[in-house]
N, C-alpha and C positions, 0 to 999 in steps of 0.2 A: 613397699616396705622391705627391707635389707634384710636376710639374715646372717644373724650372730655366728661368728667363726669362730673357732676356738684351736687354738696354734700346741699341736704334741711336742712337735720337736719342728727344727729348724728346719722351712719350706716345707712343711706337712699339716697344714692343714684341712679342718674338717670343719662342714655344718652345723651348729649346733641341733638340728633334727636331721638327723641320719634315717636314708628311706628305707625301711625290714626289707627281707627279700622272702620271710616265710610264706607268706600268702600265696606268693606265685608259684612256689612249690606245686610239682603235680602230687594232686592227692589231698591236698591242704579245705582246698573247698571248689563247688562247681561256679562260686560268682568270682569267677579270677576275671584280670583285664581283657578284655577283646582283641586290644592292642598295645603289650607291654613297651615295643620300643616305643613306641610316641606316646606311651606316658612316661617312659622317662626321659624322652627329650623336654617333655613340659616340666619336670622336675630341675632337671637343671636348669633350665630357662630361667628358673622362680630362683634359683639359688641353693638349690638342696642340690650337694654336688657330692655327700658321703651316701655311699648303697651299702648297705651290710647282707651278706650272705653265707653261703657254709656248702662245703664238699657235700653234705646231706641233703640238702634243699633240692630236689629232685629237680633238673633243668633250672633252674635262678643261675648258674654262674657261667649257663651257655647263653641265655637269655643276655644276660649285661655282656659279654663277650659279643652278641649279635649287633647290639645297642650301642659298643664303642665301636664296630666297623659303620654302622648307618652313621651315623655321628660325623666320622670322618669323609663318609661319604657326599653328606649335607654339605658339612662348616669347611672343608680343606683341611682339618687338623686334627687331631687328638681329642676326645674330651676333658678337659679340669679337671678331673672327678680324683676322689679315693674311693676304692671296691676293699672294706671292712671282708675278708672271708676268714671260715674256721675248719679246721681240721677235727675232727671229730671221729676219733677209730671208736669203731665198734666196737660193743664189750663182750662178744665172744671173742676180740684177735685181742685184748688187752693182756694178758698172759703170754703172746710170743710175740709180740711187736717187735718189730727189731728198726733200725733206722734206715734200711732200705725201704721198709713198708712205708716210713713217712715221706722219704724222699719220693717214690712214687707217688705218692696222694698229692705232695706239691706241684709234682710236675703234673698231675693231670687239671690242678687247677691252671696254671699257668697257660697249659692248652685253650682249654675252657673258657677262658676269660679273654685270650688272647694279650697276654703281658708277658713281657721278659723279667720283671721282678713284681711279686705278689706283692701291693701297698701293704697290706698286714694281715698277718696271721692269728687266729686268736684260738688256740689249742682249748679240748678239754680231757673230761675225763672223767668214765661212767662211776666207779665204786671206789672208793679208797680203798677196798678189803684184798684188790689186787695192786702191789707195786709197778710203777714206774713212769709216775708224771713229770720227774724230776728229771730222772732220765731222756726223756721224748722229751722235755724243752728243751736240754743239754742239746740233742740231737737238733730242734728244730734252730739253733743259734748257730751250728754249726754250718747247717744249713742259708741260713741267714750271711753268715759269714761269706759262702759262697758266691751270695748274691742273687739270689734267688727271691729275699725276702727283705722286706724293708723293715718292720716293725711286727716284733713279737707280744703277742697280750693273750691274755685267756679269758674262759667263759666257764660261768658258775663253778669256779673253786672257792672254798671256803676259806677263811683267815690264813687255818695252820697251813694248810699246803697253799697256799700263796706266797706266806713265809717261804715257808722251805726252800720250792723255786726260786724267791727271792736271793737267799741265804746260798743258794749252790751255783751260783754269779747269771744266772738269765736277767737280762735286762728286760722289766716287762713298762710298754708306755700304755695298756687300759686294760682294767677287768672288767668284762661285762657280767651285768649282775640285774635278775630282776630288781627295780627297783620304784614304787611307787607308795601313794598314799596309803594301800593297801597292806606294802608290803616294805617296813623299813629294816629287814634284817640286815642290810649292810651299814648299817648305823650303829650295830651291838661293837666293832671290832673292826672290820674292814676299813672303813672310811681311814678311821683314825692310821693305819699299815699303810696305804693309800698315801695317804698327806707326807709320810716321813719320805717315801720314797719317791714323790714327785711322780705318782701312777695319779691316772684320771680312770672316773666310773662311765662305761656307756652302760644307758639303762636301756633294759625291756619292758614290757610289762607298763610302762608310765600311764597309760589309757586303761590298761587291763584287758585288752582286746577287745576296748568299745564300752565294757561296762562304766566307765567312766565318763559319762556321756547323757545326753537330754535325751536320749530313744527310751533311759529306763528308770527316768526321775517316775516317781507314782508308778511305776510301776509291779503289779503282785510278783513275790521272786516266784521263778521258775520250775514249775515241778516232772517236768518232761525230761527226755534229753538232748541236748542244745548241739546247736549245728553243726561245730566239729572240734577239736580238741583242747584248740586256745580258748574258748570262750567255759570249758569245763572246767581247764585250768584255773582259770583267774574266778570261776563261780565258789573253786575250793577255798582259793583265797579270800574271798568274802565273807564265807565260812568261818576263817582264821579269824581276818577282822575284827569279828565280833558279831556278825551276822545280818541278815537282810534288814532291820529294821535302823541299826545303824547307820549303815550304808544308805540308805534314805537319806538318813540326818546328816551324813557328807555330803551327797548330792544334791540336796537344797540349801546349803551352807555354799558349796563352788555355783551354786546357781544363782543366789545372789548375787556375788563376788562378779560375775559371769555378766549380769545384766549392768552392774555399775560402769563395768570399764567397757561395756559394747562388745564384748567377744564373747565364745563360748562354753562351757561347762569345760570343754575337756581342753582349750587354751590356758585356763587356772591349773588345773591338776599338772599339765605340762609344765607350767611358766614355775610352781610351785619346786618341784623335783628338780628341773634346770638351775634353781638358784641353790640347789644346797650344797657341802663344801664337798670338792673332787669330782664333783658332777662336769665331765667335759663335753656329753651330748645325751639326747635321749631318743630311740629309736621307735619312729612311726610305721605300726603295720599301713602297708597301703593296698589294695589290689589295683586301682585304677589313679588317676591322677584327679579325681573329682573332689577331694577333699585339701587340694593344693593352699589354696587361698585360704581355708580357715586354719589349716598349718603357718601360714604368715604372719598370722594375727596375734602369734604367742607371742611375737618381738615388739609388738606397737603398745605396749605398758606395762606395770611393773605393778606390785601387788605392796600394797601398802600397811602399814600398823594392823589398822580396822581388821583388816582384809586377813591379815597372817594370824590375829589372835581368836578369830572365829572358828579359824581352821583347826587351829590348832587347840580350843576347847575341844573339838571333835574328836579328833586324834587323842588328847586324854583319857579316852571312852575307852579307847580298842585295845585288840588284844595283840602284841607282836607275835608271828607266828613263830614257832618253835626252834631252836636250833640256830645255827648259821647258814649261810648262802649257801641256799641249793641242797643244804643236810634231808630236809623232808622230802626232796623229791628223790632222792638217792634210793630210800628203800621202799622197794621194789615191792612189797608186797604193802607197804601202806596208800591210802587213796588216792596220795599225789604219784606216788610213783608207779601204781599198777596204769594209770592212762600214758605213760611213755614207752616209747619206741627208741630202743635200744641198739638196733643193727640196719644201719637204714643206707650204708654206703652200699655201691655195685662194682664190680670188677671188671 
């Protein structure tokens, strides 16, 4: 079964399931892979050739740096691949950033990865209440310019300062945004910014780090605390949703869906978010490559009338959470935002 490629700009394409790199993160959790480079040699074997990753992901961008020298070691050549990384300054240096300090961060990804020009860069930026994202794109296009960098995109910015960026000439080709059943805040505003300007969305979040899944159909929600941060994360979002009993009633709505076309719960949720407009990939937490083949299985059918108006009674239920893209998790003393980590780069 082939997958779906989706073309940014000329000779740059990408999977439409682009493989996360948080997982792998040290610190993230203790069931990481045993052996990352040979699972992502079986990743691209299957066709998943885009890895997404970040300056912050604690060893992920020496990992894929280790992974394209075996690679070349094996095959004679180069891997296909594009490596998606983010620059991501810490919000105590967000106040004196200057564009040596970014210039650095690029170079030490380019170290890391082992490439002469980063495939893309996807900048963010902790607080609006300090200036200068507009800034730091200026800088990272400049950068860009240089050669350093192929393609400029960010990660959870909101509408207006997407604008702005936009408006103060950075060319951006993808915002990434969480984006799932869950959670359709880039549908208030963005999408529609998105379309004028010929940006595509990569989503997070589309699985909800698992909750989206047959381990917790019938299942009582949760009243401990859960294994590590992404799965609190997306427990808040359920929250949002409209709460655990709903989310039931989604999860046996994609389980039907699920049984009809022969795939699984969380193939629907994917195949769903995949099809919506600006949507140009969706990104799979993976730790291991064991889950390869039912990532496949999103490409082998297509969800039909029956199937989308079922869903979508469901979704009339819920609640859109608050704000725009990433607003909730910004402040810092509410419950999305007190479970994030703010200053995670190392010098």
């Amino acid at each position: 079964m082939s997958i779906e490629k989706f073309t940014l700009t000329e000779a740059f394409d990408i999977s439409r399931i682009i493989k996360g790199g948080w997982q792998l993160s040290e610190g993230h959790s203790s069931k990481t892979s045993s052996n990352p480079i040979e699972d992502m040699l079986a990743f691209v074997d299957a066709g998943i050739t885009t890895f997404d990753c970040a300056d912050i992901y604690t060893g992920v961008e020496e990992l894929i740096g280790q992974f394209r020298t075996e690679y070349k070691r094996q095959k004679g050549q180069d891997p296909d691949i594009k490596v998606l990384t983010k620059f991501v300054p810490d919000y105590n240096k967000l106040s004196t950033l200057k564009k040596i300090d970014v210039e650095k961060i690029i170079d030490r990804s380019l170290t890391r990865l082992g490439q002469e020009r980063l495939d893309m860069v996807q900048y963010a930026w902790w607080t609006y209440d300090i200036p200068g994202w507009v800034e730091t794109g200026l800088w990272l296009q400049e950068i860009q310019q240089a050669g350093k960098i192929n393609l400029i995109s960010t990660t959870n910015f909101n509408t207006q300062t997407t604008r702005e960026i936009i408006d103060a000439g950075v060319k951006l080709a993808t915002c990434q945004v969480q984006y799932s059943l869950l959670d359709n805040r880039a549908e208030k505003e963005l999408t529609t910014l998105c379309e004028k300007h010929d940006i595509q969305l990569l989503c997070y979040g589309t699985v909800a780090g698992g909750f989206l899944s047959e381990k917790w159909l019938g299942v009582a929600e949760p009243e401990s605390m859960l294994e590590n941060r992404s799965l609190t994360k997306y427990k808040l979002m359920i929250d949002e949703f409209g709460g655990w009993d709903l989310f039931q009633s989604l999860l046996n709505t994609l389980k039907k869906a699920a049984d009809k076309h022969h795939v699984s719960l969380t193939n629907i949720a994917t195949r769903f978010i995949l099809d919506q407009p600006q949507v140009g990939g969706a990104i799979i937490g993976a730790r291991n490559a064991s889950h390869i083949q039912n990532n496949l299985q999103t490409f082998g059918f297509q969800l039909n009338a029956d199937d989308l108006k079922a869903i979508k009674d469901i979704l009339s239920q819920r609640n859109t959470p608050p704000g725009d893209v990433f607003d909730i998790e910004r402040d810092k003393e509410g419950r999305h935002g007190r479970i994030m980590k703010y200053n995670l780069n190392k010098d």
